[in-house]
RODOVO-983826 format. One record per atom (N, C-alpha, C, CB): x, y, z; residue in three letters. Coordinates in steps of 0.1 Angstrom, whole numbers. Each point is the difference from the previous one (the first is absolute). Glycine has a CB too. Layout:
<pt u="X" v="Y" w="Z" res="ALA"/>
...
! end
This chain:
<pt u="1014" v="1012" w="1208" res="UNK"/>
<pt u="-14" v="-3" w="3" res="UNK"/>
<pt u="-2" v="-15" w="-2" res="UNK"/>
<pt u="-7" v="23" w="-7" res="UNK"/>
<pt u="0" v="-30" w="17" res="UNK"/>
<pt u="-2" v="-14" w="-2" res="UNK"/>
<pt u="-9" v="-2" w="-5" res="UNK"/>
<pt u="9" v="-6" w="13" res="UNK"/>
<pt u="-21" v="11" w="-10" res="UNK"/>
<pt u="-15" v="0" w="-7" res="UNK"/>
<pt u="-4" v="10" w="-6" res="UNK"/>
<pt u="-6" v="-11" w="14" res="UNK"/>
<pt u="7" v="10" w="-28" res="UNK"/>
<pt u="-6" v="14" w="-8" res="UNK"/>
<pt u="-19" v="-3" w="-4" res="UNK"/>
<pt u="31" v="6" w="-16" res="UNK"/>
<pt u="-40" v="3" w="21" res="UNK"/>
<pt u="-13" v="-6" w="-2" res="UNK"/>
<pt u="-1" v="8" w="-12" res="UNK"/>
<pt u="-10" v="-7" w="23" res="UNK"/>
<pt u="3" v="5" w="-32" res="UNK"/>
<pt u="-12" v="12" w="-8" res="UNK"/>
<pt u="-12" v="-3" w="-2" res="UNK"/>
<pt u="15" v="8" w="-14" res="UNK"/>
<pt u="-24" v="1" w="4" res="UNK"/>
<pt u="-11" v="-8" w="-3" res="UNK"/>
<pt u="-12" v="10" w="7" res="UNK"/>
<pt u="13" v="-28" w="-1" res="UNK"/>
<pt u="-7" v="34" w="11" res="UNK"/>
<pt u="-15" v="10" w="9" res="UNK"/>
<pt u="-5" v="7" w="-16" res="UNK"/>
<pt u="11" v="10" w="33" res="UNK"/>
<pt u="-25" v="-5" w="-23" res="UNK"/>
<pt u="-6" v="11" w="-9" res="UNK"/>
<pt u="-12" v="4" w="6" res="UNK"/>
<pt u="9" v="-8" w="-20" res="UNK"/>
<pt u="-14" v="17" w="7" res="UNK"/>
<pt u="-19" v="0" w="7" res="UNK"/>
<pt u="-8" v="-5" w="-7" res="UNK"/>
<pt u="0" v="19" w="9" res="UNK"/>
<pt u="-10" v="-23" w="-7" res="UNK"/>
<pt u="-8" v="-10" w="-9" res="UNK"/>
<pt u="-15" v="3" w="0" res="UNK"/>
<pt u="17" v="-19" w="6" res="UNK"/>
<pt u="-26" v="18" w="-7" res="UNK"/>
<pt u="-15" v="2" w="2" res="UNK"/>
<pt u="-3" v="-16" w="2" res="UNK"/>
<pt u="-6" v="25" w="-17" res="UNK"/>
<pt u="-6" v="-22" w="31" res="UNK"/>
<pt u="-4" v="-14" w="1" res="UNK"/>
<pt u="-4" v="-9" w="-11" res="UNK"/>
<pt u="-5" v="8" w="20" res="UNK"/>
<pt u="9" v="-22" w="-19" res="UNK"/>
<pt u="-1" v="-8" w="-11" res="UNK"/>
<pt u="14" v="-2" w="-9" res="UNK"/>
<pt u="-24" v="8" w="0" res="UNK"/>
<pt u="31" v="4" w="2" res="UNK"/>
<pt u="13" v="-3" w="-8" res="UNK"/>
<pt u="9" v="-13" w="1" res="UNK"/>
<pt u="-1" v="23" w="1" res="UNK"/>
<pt u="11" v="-19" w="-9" res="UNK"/>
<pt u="10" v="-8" w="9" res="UNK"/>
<pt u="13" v="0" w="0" res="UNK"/>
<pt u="-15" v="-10" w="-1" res="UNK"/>
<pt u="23" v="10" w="8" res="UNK"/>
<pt u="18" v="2" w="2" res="UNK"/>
<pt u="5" v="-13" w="5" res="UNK"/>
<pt u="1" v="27" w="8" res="UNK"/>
<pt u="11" v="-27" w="-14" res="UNK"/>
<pt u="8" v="-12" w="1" res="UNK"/>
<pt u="16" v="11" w="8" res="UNK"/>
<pt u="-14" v="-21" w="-28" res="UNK"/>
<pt u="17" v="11" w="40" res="UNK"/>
<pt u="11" v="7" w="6" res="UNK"/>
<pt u="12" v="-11" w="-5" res="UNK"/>
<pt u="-15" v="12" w="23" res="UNK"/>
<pt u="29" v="-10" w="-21" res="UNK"/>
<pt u="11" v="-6" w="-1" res="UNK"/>
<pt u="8" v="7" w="8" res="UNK"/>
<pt u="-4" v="-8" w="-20" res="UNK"/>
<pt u="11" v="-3" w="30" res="UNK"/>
<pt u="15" v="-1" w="5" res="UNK"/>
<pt u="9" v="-12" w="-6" res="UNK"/>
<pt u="-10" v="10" w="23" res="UNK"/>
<pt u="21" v="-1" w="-25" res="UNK"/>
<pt u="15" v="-3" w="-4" res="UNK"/>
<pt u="10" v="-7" w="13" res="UNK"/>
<pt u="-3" v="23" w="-17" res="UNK"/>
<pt u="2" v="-30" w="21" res="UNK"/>
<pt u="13" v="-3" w="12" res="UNK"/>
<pt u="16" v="-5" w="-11" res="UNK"/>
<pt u="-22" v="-12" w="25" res="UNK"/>
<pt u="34" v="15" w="-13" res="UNK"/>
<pt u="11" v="-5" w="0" res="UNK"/>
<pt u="-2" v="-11" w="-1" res="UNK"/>
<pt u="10" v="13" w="10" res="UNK"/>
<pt u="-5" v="-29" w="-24" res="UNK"/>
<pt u="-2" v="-9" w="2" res="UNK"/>
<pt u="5" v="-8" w="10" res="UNK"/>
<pt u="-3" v="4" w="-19" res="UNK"/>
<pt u="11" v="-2" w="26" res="UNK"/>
<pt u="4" v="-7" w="16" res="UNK"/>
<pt u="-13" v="2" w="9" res="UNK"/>
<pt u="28" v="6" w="0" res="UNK"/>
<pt u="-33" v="6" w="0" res="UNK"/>
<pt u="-9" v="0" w="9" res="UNK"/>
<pt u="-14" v="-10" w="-6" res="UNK"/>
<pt u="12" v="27" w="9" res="UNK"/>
<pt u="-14" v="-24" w="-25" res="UNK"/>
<pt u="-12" v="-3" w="-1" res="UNK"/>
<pt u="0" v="-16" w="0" res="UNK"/>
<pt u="-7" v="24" w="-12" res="UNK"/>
<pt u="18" v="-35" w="11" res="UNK"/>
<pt u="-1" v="-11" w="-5" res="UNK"/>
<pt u="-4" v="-6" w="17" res="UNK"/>
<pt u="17" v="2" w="-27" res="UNK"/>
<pt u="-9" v="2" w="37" res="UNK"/>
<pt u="-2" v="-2" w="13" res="UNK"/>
<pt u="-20" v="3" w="8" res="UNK"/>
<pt u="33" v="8" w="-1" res="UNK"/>
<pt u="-38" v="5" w="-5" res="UNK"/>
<pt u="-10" v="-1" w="3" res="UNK"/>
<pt u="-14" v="-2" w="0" res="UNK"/>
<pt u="15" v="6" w="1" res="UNK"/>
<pt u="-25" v="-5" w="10" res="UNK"/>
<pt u="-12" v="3" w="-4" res="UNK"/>
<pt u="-6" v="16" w="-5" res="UNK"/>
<pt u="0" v="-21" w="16" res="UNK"/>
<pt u="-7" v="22" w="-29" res="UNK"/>
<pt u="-5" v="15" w="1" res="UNK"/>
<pt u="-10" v="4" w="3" res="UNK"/>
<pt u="10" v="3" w="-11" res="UNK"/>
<pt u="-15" v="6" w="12" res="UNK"/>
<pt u="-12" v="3" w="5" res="UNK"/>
<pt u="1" v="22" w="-8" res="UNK"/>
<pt u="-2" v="-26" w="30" res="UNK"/>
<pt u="-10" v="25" w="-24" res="UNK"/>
<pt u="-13" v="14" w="-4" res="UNK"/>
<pt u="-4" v="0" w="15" res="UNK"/>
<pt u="-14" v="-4" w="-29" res="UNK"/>
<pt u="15" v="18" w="34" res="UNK"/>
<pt u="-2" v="4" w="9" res="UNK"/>
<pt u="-11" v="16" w="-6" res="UNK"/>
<pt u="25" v="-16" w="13" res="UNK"/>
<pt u="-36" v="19" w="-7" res="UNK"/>
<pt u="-1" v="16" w="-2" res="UNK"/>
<pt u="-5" v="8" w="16" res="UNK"/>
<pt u="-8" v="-5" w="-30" res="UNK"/>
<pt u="13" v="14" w="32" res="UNK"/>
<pt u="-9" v="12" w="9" res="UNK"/>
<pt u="-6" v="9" w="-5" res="UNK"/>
<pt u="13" v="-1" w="12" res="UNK"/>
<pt u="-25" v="5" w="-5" res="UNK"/>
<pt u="-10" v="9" w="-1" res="UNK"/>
<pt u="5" v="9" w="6" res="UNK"/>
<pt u="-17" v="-13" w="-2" res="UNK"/>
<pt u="12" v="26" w="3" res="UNK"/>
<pt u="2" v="10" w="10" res="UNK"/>
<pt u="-6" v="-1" w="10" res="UNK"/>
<pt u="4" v="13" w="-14" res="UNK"/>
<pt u="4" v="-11" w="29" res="UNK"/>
<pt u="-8" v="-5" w="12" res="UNK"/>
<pt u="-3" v="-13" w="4" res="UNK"/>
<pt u="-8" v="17" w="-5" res="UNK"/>
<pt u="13" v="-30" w="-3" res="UNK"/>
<pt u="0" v="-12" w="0" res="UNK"/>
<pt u="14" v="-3" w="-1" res="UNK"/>
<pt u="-21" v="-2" w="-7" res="UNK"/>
<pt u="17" v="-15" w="13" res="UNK"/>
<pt u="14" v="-7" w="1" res="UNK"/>
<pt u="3" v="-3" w="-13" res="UNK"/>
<pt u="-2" v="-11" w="23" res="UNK"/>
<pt u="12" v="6" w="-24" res="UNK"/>
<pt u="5" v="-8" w="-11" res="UNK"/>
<pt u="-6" v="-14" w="-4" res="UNK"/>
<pt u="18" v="11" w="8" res="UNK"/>
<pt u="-21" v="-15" w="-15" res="UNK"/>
<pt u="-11" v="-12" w="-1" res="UNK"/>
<pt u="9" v="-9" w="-14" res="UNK"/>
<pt u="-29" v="16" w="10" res="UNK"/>
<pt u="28" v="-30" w="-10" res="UNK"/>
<pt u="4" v="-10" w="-8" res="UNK"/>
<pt u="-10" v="3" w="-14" res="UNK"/>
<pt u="8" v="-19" w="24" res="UNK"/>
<pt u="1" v="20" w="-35" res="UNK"/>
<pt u="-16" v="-2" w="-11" res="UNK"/>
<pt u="6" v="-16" w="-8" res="UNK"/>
<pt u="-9" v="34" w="-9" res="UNK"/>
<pt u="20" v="-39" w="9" res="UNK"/>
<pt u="3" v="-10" w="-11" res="UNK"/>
<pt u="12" v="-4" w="5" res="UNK"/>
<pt u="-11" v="10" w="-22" res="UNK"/>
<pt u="13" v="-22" w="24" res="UNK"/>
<pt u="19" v="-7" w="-1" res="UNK"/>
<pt u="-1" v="-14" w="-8" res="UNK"/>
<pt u="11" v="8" w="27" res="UNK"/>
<pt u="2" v="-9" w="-32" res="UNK"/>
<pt u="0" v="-11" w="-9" res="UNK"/>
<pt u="13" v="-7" w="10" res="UNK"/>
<pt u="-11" v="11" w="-28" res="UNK"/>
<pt u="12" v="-24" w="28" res="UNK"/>
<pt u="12" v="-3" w="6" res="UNK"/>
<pt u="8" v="-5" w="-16" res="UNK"/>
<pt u="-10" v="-8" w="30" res="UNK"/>
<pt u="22" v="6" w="-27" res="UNK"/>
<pt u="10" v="-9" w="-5" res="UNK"/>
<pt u="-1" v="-9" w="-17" res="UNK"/>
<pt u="0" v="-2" w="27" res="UNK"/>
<pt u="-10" v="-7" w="-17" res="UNK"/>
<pt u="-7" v="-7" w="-4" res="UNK"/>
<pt u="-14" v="0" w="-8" res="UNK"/>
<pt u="14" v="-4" w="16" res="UNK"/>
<pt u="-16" v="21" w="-14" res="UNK"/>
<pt u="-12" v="0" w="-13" res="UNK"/>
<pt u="-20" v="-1" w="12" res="UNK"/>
<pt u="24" v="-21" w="-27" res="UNK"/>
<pt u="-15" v="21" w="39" res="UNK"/>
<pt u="-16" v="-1" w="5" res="UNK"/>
<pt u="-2" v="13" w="5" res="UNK"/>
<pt u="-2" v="-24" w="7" res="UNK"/>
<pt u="-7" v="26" w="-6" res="UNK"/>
<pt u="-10" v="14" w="-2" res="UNK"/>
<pt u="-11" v="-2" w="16" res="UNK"/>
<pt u="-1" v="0" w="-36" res="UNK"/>
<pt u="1" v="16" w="37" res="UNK"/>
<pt u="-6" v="1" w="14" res="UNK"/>
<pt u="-7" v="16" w="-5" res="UNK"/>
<pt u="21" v="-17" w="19" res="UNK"/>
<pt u="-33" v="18" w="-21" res="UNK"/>
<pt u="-8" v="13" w="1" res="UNK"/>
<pt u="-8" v="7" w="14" res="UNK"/>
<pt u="-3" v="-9" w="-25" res="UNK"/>
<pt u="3" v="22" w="26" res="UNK"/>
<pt u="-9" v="5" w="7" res="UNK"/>
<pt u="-12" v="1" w="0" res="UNK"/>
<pt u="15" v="7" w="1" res="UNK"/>
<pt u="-26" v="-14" w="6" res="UNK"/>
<pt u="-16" v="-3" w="-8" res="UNK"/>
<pt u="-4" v="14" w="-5" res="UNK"/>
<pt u="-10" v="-20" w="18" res="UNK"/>
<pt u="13" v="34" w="-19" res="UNK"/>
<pt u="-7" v="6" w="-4" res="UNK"/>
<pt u="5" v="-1" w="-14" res="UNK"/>
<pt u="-6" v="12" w="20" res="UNK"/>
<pt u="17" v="-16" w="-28" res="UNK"/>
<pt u="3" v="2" w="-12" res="UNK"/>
<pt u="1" v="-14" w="-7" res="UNK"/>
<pt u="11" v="21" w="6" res="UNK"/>
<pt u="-12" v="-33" w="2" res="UNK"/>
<pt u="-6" v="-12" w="-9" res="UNK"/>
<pt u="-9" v="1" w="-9" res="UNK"/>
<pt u="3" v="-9" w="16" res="UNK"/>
<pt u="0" v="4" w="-29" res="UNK"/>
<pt u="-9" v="5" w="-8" res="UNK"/>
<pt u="6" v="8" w="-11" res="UNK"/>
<pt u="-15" v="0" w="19" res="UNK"/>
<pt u="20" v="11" w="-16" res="UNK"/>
<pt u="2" v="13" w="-6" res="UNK"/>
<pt u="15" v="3" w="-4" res="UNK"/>
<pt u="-20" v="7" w="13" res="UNK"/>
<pt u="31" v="-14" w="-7" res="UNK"/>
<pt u="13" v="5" w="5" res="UNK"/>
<pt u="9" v="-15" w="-4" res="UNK"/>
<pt u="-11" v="21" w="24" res="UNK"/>
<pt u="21" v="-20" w="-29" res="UNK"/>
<pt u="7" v="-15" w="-8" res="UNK"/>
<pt u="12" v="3" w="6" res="UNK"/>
<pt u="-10" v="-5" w="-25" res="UNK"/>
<pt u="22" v="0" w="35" res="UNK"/>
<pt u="12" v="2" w="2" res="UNK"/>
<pt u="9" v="-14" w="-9" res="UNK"/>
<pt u="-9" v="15" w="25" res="UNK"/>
<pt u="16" v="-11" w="-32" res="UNK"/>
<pt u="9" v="-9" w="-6" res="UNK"/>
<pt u="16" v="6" w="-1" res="UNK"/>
<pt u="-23" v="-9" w="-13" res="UNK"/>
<pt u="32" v="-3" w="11" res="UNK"/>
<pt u="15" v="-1" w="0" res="UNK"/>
<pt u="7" v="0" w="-12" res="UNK"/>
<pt u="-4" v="-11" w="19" res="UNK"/>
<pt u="14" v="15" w="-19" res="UNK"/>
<pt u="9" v="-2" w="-14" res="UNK"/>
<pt u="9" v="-3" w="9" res="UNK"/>
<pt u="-5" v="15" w="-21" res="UNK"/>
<pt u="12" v="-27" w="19" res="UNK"/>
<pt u="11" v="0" w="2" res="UNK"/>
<pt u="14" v="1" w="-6" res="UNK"/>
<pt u="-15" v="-6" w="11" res="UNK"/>
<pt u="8" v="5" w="-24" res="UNK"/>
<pt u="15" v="6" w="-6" res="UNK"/>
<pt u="4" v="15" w="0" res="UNK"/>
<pt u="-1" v="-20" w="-15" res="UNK"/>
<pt u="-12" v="26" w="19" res="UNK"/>
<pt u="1" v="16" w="-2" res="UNK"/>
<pt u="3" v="9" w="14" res="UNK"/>
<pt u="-17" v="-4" w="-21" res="UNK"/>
<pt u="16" v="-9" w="31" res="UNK"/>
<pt u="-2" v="3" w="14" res="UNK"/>
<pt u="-12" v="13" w="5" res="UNK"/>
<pt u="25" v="-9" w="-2" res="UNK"/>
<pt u="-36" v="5" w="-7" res="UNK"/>
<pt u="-6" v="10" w="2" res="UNK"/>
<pt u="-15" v="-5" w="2" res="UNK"/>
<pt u="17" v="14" w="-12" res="UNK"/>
<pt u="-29" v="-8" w="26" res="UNK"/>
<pt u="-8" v="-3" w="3" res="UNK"/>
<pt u="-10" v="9" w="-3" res="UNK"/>
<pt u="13" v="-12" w="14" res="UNK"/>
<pt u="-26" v="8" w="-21" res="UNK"/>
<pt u="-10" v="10" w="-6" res="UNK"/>
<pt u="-14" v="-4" w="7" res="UNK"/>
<pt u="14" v="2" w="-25" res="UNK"/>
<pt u="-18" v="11" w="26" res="UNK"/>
<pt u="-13" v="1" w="3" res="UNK"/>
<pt u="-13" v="2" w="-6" res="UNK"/>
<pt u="13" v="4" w="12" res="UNK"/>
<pt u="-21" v="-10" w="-19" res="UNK"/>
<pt u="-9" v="4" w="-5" res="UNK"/>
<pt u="-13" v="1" w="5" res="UNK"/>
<pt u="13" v="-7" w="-14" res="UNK"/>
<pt u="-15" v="24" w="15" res="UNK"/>
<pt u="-16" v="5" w="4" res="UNK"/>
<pt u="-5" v="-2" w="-11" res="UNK"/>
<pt u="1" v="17" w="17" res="UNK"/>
<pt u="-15" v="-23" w="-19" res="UNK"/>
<pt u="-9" v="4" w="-7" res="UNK"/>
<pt u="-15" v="2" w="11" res="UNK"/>
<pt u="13" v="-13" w="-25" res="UNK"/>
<pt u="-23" v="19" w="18" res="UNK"/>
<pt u="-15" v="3" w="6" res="UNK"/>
<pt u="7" v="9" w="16" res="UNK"/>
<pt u="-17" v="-29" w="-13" res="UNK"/>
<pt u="25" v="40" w="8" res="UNK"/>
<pt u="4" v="10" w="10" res="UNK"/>
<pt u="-11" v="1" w="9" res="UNK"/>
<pt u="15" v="13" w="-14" res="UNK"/>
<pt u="-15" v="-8" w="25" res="UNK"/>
<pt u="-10" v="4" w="8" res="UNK"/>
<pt u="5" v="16" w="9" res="UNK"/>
<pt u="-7" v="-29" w="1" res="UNK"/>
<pt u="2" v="36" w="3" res="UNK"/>
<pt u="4" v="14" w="5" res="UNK"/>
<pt u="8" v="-8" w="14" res="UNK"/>
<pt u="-23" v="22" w="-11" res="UNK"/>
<pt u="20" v="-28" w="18" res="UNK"/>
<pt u="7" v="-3" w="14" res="UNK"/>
<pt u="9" v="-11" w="-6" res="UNK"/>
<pt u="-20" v="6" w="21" res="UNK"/>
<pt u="27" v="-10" w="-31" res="UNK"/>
<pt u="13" v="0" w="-2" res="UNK"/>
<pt u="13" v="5" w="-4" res="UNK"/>
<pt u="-13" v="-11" w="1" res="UNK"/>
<pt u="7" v="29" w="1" res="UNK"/>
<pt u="6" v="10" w="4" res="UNK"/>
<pt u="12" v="3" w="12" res="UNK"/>
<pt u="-22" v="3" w="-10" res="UNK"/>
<pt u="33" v="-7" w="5" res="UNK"/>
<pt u="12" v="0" w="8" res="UNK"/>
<pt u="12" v="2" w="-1" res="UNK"/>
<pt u="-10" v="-11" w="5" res="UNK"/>
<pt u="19" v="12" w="-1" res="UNK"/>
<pt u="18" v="-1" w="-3" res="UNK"/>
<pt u="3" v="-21" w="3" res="UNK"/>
<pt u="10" v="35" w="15" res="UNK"/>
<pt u="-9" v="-38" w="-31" res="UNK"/>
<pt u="2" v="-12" w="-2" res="UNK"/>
<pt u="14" v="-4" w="5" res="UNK"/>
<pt u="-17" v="0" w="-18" res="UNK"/>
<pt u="23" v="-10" w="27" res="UNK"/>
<pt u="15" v="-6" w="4" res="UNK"/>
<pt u="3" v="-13" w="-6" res="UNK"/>
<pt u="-2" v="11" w="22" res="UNK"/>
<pt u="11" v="-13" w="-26" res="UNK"/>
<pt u="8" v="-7" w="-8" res="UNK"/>
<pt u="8" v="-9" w="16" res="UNK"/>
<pt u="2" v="21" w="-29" res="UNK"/>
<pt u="-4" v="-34" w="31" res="UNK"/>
<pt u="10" v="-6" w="9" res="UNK"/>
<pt u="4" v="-13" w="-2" res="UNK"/>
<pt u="-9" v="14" w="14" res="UNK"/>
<pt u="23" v="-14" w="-11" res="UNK"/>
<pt u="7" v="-15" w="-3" res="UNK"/>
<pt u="4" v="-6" w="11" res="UNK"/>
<pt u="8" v="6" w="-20" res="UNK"/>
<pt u="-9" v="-14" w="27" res="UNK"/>
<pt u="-5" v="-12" w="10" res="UNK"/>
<pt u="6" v="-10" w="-1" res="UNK"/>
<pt u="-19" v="7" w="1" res="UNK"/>
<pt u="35" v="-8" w="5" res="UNK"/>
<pt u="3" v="-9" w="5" res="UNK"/>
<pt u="6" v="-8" w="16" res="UNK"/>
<pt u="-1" v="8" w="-25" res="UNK"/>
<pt u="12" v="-16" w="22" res="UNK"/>
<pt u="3" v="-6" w="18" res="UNK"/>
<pt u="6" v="11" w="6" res="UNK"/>
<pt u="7" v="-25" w="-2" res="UNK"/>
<pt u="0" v="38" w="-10" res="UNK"/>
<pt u="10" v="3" w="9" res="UNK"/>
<pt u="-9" v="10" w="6" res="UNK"/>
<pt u="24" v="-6" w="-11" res="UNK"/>
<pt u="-27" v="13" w="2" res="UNK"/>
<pt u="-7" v="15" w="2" res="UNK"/>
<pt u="-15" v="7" w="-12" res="UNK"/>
<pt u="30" v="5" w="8" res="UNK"/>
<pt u="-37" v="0" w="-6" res="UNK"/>
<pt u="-6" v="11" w="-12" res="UNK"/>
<pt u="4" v="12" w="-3" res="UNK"/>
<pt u="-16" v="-8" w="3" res="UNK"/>
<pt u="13" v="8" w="-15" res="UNK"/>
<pt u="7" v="12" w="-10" res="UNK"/>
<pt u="-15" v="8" w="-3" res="UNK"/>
<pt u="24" v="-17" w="-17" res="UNK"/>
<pt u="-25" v="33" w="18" res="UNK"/>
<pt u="-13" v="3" w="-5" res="UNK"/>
<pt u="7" v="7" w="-13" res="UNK"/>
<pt u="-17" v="3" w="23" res="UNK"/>
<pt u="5" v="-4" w="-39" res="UNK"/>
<pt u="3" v="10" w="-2" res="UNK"/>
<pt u="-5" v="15" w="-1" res="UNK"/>
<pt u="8" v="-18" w="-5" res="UNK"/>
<pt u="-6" v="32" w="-1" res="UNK"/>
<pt u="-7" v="12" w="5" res="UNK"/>
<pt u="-14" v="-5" w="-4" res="UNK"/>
<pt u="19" v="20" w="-3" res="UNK"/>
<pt u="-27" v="-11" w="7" res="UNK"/>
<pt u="-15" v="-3" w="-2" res="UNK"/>
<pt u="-1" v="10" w="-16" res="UNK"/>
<pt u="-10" v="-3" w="31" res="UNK"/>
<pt u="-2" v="-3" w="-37" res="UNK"/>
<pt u="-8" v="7" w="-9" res="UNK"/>
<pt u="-9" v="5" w="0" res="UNK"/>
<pt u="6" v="-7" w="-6" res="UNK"/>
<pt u="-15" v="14" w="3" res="UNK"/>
<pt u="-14" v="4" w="4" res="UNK"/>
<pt u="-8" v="-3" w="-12" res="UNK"/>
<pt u="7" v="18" w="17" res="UNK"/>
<pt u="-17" v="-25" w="-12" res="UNK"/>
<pt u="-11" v="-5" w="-7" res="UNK"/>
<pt u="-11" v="11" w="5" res="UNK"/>
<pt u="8" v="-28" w="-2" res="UNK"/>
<pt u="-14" v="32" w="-7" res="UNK"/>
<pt u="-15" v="11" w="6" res="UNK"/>
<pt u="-10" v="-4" w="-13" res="UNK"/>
<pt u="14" v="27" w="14" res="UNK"/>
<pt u="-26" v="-31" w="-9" res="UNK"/>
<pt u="-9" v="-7" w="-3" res="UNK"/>
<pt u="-13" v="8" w="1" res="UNK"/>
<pt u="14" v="-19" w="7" res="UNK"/>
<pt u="-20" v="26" w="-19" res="UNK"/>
<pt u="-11" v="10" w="7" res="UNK"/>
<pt u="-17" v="-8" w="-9" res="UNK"/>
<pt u="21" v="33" w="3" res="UNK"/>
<pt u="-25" v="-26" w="5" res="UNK"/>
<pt u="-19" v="-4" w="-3" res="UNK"/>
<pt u="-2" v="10" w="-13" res="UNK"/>
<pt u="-12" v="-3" w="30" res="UNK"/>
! end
């Protein structure tokens, strides 16, 4: 496995979950990561990537609310929800982004209720 994610769960709106992926250090020192999630019946949508370099790129609905940060000695990329909302209800993706190729990893499920 190249990307091990954890961290899903269920939460009541307002909560909050923090996700983590693990990459292969070859893969993770080479890439950009990112947070991806799908809804049911929806595409796949961007929520967070950090490059390399520590810069940060959010999806406007979770600005605000949602912290993507890097370890690099742990090769590991973390997500922090806080102020949950019910429509960020999804199977969260873990992806590493580089020249050659992307790596996903399995999804989690985040479920978020009122």
């Amino acid at each position: 496995v190249q990307l091990q994610a954890s961290g899903g769960g269920s939460v009541q709106a307002g909560g909050s979950l923090r996700l983590s992926c693990t990459a292969s250090a070859s893969i993770f020192s080479q890439s950009d990561m990112g947070w991806y999630r799908q809804a049911p019946g929806k595409q796949r949508e961007l929520v967070a990537r950090i490059t390399g370099g520590g810069s940060t790129e959010y999806a406007d609905s979770v600005k605000g609310r949602f912290t993507i940060s890097r370890d690099n000695a742990k090769n590991t990329v973390t997500l922090q929800m806080n102020s949950l909302k019910p429509d960020d209800t999804a199977v969260y993706y873990c992806l590493a982004a580089n020249f050659f190729r992307n790596y996903w990893g399995q999804g989690t499920q985040v479920t978020v209720s009122s």
